[in-house]
Biopython code that builds the backbone (N, CA, C, O; Angstrom):
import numpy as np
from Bio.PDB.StructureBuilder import StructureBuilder

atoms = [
    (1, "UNK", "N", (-20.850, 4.444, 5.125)),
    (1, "UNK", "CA", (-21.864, 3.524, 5.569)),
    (1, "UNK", "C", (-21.550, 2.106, 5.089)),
    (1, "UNK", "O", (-21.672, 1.077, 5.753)),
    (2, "UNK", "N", (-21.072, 2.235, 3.665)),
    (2, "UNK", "CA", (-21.011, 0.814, 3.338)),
    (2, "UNK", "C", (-19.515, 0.166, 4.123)),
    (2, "UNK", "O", (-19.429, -0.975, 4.578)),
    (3, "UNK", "N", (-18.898, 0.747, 4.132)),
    (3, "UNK", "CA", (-17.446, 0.898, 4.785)),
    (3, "UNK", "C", (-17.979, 0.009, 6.097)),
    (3, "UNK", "O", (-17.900, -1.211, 5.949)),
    (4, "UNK", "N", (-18.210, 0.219, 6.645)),
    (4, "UNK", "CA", (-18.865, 0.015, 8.324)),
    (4, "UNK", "C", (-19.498, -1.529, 8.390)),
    (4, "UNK", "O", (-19.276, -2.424, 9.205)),
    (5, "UNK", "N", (-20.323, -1.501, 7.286)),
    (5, "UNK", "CA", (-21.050, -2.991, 6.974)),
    (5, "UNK", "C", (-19.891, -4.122, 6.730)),
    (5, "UNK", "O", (-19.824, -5.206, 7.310)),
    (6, "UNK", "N", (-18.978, -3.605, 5.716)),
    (6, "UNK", "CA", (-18.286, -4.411, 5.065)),
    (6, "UNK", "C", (-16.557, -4.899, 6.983)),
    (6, "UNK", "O", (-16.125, -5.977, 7.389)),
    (7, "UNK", "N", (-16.351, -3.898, 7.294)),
    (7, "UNK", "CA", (-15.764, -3.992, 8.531)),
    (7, "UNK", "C", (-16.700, -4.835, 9.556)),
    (7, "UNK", "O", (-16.277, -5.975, 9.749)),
    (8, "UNK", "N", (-17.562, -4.589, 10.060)),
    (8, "UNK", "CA", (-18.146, -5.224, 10.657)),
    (8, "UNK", "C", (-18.361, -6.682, 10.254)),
    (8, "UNK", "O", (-18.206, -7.592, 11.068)),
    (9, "UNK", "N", (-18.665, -6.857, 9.184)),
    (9, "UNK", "CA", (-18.465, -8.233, 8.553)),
    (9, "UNK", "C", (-16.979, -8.592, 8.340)),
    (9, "UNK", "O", (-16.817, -9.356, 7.388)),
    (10, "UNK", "N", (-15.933, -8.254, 8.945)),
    (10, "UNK", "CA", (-14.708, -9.379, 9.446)),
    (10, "UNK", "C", (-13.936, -8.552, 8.259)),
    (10, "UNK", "O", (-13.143, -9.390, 7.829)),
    (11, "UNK", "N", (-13.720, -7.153, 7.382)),
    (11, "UNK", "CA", (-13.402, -7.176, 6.271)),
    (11, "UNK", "C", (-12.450, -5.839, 6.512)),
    (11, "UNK", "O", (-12.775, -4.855, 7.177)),
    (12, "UNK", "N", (-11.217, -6.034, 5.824)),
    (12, "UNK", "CA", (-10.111, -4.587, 6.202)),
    (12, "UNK", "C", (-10.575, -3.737, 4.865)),
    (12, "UNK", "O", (-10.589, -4.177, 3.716)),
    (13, "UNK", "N", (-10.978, -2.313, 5.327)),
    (13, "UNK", "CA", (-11.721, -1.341, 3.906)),
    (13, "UNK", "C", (-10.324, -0.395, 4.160)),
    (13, "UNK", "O", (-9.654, -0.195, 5.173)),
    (14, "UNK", "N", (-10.214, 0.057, 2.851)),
    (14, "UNK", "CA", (-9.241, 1.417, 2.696)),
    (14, "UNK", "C", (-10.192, 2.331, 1.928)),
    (14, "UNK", "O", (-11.285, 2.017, 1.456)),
    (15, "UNK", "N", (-9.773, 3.148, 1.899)),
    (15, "UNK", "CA", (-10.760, 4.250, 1.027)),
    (15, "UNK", "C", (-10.183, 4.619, 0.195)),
    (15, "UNK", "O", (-8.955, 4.564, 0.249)),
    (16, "UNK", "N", (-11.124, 5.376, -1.396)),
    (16, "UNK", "CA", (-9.842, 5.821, -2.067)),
    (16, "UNK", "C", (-10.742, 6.479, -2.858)),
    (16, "UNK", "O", (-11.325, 5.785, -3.691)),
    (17, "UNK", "N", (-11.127, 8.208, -2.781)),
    (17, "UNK", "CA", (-11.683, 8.943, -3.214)),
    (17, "UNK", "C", (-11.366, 9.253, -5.135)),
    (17, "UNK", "O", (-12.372, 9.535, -5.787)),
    (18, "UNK", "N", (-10.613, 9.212, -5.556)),
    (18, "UNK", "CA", (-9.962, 9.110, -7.095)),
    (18, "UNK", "C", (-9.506, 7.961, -7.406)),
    (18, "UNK", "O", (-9.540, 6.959, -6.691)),
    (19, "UNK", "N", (-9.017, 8.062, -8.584)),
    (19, "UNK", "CA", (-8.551, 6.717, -9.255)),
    (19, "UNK", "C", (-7.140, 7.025, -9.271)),
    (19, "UNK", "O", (-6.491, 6.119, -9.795)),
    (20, "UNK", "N", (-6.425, 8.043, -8.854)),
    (20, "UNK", "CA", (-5.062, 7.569, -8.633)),
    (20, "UNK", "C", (-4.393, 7.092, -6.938)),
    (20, "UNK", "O", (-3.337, 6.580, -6.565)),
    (21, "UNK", "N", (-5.808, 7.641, -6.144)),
    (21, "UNK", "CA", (-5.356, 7.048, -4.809)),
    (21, "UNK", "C", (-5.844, 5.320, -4.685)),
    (21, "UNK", "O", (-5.344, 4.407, -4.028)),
    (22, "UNK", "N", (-6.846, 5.342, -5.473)),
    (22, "UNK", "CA", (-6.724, 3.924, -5.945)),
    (22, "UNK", "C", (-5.763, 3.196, -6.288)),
    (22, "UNK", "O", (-5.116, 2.653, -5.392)),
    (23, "UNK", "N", (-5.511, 3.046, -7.260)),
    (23, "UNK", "CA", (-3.732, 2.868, -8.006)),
    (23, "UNK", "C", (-2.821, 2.720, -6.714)),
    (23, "UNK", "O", (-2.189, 1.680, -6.531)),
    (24, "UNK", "N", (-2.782, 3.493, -6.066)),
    (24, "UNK", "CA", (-1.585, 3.701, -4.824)),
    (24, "UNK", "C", (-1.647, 2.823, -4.203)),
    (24, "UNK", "O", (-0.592, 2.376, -3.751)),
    (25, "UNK", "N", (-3.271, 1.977, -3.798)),
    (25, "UNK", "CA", (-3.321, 1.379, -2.317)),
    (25, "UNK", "C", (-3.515, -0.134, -3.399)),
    (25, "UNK", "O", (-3.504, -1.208, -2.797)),
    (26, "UNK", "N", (-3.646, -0.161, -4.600)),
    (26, "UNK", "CA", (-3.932, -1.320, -4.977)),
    (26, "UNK", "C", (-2.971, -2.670, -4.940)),
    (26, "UNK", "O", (-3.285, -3.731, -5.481)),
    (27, "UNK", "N", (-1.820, -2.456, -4.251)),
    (27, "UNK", "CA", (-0.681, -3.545, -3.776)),
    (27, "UNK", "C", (-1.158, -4.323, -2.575)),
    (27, "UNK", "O", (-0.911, -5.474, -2.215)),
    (28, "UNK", "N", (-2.112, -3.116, -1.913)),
    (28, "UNK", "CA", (-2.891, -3.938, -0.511)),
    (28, "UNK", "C", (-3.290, -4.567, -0.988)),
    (28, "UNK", "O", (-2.516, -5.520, -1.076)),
    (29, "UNK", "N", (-4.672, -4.849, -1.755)),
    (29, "UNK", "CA", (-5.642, -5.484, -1.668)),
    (29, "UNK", "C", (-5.994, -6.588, -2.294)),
    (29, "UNK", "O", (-5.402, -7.116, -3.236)),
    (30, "UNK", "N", (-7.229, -7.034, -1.624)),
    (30, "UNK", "CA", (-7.525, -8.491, -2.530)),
    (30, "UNK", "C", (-8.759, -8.221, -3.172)),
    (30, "UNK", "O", (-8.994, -8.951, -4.135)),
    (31, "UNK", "N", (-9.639, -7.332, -2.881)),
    (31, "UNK", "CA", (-10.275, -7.102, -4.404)),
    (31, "UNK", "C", (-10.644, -5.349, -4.211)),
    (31, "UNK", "O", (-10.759, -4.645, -3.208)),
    (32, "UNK", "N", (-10.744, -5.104, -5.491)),
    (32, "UNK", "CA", (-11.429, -3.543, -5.565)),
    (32, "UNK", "C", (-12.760, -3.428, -5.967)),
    (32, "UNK", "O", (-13.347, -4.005, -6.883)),
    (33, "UNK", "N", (-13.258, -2.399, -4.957)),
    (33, "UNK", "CA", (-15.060, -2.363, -5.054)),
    (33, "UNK", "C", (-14.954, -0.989, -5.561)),
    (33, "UNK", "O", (-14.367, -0.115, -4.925)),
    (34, "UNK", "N", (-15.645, -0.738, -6.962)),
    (34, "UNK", "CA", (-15.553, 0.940, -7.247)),
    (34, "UNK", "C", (-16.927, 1.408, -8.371)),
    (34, "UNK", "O", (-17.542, 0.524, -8.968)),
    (35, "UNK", "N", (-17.190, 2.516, -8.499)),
    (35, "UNK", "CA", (-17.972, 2.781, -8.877)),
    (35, "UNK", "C", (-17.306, 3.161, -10.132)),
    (35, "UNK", "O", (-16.075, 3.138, -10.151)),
    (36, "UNK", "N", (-18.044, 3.551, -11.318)),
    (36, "UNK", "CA", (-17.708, 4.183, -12.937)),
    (36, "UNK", "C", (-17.139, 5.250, -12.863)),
    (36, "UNK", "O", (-16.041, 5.597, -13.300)),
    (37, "UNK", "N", (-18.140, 5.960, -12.117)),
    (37, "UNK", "CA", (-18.550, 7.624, -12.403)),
    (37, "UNK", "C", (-17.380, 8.622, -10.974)),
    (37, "UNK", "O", (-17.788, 8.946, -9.859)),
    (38, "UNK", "N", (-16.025, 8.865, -11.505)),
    (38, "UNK", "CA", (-15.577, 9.365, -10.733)),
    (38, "UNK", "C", (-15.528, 10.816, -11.794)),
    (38, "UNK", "O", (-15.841, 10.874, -12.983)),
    (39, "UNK", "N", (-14.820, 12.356, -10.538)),
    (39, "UNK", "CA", (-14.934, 13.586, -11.043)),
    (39, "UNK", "C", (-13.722, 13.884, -12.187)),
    (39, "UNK", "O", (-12.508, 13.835, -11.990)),
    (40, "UNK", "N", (-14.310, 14.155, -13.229)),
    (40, "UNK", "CA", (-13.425, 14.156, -14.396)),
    (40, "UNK", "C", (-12.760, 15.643, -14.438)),
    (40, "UNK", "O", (-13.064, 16.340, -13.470)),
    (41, "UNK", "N", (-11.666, 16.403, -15.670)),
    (41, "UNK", "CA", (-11.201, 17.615, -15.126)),
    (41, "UNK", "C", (-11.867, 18.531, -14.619)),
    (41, "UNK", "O", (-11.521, 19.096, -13.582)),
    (42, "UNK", "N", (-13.276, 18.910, -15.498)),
    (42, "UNK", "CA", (-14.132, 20.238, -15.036)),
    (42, "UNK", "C", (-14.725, 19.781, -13.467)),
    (42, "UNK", "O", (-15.384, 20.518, -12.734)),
    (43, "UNK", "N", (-14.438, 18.814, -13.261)),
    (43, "UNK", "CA", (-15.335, 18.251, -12.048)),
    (43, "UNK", "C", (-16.482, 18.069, -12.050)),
    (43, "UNK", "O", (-17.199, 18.591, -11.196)),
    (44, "UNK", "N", (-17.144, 16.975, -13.381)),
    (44, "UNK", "CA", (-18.479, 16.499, -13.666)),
    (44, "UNK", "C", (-18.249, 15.081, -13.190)),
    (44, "UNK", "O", (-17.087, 14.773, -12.925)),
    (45, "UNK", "N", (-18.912, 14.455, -13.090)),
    (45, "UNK", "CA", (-19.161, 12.392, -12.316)),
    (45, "UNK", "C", (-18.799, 11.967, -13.847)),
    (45, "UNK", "O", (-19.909, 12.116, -14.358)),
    (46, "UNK", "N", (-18.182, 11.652, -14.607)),
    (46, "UNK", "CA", (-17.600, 10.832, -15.907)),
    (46, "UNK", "C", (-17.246, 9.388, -15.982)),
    (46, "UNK", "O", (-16.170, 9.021, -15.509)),
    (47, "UNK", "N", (-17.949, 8.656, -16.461)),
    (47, "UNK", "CA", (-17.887, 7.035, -16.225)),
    (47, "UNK", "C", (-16.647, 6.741, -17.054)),
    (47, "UNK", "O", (-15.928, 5.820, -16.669)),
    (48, "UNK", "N", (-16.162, 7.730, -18.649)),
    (48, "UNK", "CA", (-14.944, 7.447, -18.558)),
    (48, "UNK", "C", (-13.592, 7.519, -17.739)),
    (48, "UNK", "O", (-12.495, 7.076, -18.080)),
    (49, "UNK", "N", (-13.987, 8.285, -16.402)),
    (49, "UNK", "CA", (-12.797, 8.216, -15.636)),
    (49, "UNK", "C", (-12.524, 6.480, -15.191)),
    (49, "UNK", "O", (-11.557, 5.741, -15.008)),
    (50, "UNK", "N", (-13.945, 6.396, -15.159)),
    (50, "UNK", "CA", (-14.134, 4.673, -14.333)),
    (50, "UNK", "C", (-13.142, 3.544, -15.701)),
    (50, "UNK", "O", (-12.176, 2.807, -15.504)),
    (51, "UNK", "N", (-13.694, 3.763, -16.668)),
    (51, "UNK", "CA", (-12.708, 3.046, -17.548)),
    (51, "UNK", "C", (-11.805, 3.344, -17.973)),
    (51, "UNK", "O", (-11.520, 2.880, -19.077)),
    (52, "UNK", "N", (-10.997, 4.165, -17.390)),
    (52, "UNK", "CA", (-9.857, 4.365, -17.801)),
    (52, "UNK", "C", (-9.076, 4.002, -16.511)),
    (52, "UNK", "O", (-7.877, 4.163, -16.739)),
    (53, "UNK", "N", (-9.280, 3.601, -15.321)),
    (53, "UNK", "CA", (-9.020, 3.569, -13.830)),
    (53, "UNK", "C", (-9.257, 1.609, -14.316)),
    (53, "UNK", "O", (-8.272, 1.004, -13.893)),
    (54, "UNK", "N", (-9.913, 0.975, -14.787)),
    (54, "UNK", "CA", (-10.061, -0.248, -15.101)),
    (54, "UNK", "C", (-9.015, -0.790, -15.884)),
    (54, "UNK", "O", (-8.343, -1.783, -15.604)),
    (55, "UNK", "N", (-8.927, -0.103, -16.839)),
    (55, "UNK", "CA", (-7.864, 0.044, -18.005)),
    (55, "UNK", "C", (-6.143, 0.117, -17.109)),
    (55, "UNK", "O", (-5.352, -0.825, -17.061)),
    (56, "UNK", "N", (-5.963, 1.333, -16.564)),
    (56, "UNK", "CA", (-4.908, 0.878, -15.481)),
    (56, "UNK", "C", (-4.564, 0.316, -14.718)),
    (56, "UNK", "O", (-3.376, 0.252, -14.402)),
    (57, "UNK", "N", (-5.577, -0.341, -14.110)),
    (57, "UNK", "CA", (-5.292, -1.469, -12.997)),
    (57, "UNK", "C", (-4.713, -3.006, -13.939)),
    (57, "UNK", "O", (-4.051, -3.967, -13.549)),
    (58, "UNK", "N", (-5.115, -2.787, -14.851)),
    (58, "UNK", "CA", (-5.118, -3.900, -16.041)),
    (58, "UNK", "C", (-3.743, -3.871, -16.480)),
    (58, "UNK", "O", (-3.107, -4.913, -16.321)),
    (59, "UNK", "N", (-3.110, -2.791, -17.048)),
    (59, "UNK", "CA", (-1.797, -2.144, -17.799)),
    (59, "UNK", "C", (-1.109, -2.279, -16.730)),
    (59, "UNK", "O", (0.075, -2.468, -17.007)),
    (60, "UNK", "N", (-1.381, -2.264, -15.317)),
    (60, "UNK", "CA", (-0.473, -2.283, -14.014)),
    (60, "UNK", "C", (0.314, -3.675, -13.960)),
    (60, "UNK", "O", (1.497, -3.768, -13.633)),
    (61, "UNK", "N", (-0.820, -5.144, -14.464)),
    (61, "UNK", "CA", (-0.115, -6.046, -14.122)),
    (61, "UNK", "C", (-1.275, -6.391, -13.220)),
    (61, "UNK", "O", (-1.535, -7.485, -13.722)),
    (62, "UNK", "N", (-2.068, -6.266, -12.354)),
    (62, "UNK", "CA", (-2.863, -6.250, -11.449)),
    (62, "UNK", "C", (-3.535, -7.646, -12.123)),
    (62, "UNK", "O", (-3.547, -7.902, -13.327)),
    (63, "UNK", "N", (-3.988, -8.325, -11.245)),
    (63, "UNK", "CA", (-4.625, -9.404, -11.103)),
    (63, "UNK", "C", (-5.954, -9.506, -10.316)),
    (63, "UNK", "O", (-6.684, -10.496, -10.373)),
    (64, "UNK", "N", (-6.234, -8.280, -9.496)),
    (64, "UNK", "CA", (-6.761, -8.391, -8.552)),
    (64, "UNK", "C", (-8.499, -8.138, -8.576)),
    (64, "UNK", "O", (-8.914, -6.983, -8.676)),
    (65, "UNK", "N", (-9.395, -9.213, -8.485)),
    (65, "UNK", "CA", (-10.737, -9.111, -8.737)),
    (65, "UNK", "C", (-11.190, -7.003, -8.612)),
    (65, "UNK", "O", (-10.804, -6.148, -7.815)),
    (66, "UNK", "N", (-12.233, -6.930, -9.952)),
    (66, "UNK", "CA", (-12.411, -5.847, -9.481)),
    (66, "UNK", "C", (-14.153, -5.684, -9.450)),
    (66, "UNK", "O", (-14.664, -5.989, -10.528)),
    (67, "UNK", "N", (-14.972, -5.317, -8.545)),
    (67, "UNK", "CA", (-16.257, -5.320, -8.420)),
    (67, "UNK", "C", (-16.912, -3.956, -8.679)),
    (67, "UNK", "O", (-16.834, -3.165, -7.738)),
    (68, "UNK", "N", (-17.548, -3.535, -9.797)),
    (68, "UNK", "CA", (-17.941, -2.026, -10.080)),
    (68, "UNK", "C", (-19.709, -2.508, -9.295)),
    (68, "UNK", "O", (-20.426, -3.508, -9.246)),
    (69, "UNK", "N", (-19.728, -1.464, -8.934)),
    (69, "UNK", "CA", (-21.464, -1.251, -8.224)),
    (69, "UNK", "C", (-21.891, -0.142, -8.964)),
    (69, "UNK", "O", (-21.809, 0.863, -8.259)),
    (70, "UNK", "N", (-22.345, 0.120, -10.174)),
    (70, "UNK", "CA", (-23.249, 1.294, -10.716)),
    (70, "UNK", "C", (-24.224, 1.364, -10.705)),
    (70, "UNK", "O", (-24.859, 0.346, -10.428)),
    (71, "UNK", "N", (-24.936, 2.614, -11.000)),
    (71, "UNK", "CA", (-26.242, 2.728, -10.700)),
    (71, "UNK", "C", (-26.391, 2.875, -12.778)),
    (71, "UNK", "O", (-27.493, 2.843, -13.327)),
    (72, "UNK", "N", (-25.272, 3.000, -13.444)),
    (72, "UNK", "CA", (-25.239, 3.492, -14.696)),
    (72, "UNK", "C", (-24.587, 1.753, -15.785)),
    (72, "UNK", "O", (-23.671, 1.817, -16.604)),
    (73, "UNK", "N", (-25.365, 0.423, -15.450)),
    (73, "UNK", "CA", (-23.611, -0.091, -16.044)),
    (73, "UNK", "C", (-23.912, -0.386, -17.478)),
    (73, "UNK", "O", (-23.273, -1.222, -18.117)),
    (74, "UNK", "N", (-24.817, 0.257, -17.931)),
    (74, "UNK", "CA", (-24.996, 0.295, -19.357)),
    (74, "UNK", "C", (-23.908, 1.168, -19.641)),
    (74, "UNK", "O", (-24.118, 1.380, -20.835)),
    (75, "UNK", "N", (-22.837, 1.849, -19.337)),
    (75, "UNK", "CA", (-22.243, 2.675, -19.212)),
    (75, "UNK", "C", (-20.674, 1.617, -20.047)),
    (75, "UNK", "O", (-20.005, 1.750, -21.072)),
    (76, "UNK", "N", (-20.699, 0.559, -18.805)),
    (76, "UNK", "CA", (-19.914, -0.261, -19.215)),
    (76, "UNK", "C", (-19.824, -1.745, -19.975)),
    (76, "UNK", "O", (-18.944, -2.598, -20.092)),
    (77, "UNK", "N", (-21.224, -1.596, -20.437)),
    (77, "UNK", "CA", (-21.495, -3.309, -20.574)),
    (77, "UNK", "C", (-21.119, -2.624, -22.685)),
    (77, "UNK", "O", (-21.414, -1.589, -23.283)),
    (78, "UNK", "N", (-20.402, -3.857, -23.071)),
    (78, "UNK", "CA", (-20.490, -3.418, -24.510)),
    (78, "UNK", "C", (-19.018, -2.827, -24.784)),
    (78, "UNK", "O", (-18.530, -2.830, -25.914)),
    (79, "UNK", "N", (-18.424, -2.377, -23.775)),
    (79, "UNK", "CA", (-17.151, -1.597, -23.876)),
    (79, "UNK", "C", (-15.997, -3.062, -23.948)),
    (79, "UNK", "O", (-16.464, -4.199, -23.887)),
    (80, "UNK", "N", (-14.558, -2.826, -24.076)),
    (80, "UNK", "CA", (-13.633, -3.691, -23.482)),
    (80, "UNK", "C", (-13.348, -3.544, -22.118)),
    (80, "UNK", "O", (-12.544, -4.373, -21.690)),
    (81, "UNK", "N", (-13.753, -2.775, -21.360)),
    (81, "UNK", "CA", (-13.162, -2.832, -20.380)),
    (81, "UNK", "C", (-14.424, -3.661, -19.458)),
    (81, "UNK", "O", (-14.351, -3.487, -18.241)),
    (82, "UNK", "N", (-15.358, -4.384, -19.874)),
    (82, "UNK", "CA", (-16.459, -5.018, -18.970)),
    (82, "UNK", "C", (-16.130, -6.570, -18.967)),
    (82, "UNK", "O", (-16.747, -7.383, -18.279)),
    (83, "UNK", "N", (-14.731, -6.985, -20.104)),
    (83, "UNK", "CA", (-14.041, -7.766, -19.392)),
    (83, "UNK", "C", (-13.222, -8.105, -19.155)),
    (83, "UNK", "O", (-12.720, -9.185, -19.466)),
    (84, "UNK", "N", (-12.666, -6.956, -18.273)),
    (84, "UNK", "CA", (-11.204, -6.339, -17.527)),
    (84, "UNK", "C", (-12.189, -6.946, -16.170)),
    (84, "UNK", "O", (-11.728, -8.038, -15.837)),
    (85, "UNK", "N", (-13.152, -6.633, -15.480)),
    (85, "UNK", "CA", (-13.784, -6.735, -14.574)),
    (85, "UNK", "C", (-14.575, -8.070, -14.407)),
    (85, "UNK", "O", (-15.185, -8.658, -15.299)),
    (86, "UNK", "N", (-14.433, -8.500, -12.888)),
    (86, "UNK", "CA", (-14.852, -9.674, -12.369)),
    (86, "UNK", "C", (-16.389, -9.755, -12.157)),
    (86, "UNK", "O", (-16.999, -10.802, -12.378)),
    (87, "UNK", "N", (-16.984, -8.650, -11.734)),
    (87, "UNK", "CA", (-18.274, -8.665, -11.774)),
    (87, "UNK", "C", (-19.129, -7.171, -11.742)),
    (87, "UNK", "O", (-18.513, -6.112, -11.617)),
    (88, "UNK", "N", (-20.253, -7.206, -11.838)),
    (88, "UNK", "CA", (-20.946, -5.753, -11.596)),
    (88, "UNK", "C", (-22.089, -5.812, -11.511)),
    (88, "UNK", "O", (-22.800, -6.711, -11.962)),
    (89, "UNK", "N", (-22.360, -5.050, -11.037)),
    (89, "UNK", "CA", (-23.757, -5.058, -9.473)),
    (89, "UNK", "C", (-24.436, -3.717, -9.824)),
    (89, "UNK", "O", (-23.935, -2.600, -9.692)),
    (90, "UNK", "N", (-25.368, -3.950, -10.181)),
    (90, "UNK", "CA", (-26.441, -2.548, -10.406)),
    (90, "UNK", "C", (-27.061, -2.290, -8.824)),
    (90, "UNK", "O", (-27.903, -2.946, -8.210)),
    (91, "UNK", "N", (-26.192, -0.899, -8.365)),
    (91, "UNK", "CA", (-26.638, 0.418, -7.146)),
    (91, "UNK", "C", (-27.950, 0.165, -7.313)),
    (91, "UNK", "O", (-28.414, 0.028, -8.445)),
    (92, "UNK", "N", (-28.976, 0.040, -5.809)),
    (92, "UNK", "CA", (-28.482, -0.003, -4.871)),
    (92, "UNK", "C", (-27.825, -1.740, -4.605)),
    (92, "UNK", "O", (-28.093, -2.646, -5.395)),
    (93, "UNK", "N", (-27.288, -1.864, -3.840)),
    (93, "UNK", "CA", (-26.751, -3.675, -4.067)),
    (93, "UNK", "C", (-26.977, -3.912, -2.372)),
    (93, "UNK", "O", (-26.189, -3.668, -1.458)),
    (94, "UNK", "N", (-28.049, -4.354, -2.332)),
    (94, "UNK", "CA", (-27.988, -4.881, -0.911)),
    (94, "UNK", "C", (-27.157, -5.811, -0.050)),
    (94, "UNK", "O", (-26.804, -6.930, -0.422)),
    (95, "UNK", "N", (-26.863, -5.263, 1.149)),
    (95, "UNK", "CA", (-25.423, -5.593, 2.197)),
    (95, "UNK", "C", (-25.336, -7.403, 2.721)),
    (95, "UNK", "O", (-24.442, -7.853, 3.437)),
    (96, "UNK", "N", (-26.002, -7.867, 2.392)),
    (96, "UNK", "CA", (-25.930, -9.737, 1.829)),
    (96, "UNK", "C", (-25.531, -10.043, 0.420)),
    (96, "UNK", "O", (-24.772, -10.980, 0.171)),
    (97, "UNK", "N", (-26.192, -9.014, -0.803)),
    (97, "UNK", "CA", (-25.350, -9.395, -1.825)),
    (97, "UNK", "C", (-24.341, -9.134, -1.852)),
    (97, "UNK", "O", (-23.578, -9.970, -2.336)),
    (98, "UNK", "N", (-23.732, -7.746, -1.315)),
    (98, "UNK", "CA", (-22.771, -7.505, -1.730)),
    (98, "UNK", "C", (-21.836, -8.225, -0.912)),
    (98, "UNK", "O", (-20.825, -8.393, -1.594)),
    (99, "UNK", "N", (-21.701, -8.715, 0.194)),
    (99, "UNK", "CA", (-21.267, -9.515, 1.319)),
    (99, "UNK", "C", (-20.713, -11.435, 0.226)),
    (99, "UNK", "O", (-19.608, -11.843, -0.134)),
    (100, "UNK", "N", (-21.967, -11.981, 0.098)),
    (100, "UNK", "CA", (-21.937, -12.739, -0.639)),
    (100, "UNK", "C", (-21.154, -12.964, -2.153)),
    (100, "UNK", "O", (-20.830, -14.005, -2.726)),
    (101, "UNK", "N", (-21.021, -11.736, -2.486)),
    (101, "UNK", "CA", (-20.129, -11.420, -3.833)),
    (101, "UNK", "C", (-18.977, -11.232, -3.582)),
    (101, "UNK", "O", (-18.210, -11.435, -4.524)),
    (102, "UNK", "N", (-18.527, -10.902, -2.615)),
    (102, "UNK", "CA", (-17.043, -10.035, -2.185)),
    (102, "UNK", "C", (-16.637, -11.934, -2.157)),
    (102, "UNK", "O", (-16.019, -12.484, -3.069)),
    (103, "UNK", "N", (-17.154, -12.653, -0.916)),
    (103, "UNK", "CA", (-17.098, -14.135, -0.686)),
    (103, "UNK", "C", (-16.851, -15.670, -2.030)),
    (103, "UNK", "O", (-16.199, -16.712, -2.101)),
    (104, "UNK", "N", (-17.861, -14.885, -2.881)),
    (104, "UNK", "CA", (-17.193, -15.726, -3.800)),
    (104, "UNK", "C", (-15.996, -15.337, -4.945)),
    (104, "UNK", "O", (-15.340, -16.012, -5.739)),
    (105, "UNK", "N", (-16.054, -13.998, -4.634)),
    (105, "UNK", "CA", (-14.466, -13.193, -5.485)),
    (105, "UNK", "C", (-13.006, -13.141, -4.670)),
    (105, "UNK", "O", (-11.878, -12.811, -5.035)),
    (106, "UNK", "N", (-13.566, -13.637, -3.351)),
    (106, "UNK", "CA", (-12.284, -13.467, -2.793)),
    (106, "UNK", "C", (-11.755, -14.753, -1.616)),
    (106, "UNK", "O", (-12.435, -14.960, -0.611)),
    (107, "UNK", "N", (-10.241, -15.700, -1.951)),
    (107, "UNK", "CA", (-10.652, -16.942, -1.351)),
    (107, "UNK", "C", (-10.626, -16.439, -0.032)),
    (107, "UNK", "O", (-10.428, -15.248, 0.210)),
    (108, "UNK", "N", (-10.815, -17.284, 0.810)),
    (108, "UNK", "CA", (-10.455, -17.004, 2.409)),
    (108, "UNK", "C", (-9.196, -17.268, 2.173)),
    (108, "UNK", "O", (-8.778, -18.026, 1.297)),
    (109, "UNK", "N", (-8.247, -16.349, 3.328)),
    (109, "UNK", "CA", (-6.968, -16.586, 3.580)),
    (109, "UNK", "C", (-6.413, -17.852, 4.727)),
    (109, "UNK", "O", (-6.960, -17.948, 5.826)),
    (110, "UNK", "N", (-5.640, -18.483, 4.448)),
    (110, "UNK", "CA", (-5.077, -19.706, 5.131)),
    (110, "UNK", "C", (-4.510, -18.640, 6.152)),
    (110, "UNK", "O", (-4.004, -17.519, 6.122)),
    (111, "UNK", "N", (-4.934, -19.766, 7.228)),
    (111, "UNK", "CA", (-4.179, -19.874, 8.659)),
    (111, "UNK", "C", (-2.858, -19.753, 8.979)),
    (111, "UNK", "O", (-2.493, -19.873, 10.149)),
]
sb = StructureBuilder()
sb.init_structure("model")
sb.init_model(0)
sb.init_chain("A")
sb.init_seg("    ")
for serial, (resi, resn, name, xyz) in enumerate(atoms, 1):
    if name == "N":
        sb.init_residue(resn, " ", resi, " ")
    sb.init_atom(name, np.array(xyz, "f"), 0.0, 1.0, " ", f" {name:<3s}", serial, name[0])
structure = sb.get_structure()
């Protein structure tokens, strides 16, 4: 759904269900929108997967704005990795903010 908003608003989305298919596609992009809480080994929602997926994009060399949307970000506020990250948006984030945020994290591309 959000996918659709963000396309429709002029914007190329990739998807990336884990944090290592993340990693993979992160040479595309110009910024990453991700949540904390990805499925850790037993397959529980673990916000340390999210900082440790922050933590690598970081160790990668990566430069590239990263926007967490949690519904949890007490999760991350207080940690080091909250400023590894460009901004964060407490779920639900309505489709003008989040529109408006992507806009000032990311320049327009020249002609």
């Amino acid at each position: 759904m959000r996918s659709l908003a963000l396309r429709r608003a002029g914007h190329e989305v990739a998807l990336a269900f884990d944090p290592p298919s993340a990693l993979q596609q992160l040479h595309n992009c110009d910024l990453l929108i991700m949540d904390l809480r990805f499925l850790n080994g037993a397959g529980l929602p673990d916000y340390r997967e999210g900082l440790a997926l922050i933590r690598e994009i970081r160790a990668s060399g990566s430069q590239v704005p990263v926007l967490v949307l949690s519904g949890w970000p007490d999760d991350l506020y207080g940690e080091p990795e909250e400023k590894m990250v460009s901004r964060v948006m407490l779920k639900p984030v309505p489709t003008r903010d989040l529109l408006a945020t992507i806009a000032a994290l990311v320049p327009p591309k020249q002609a």
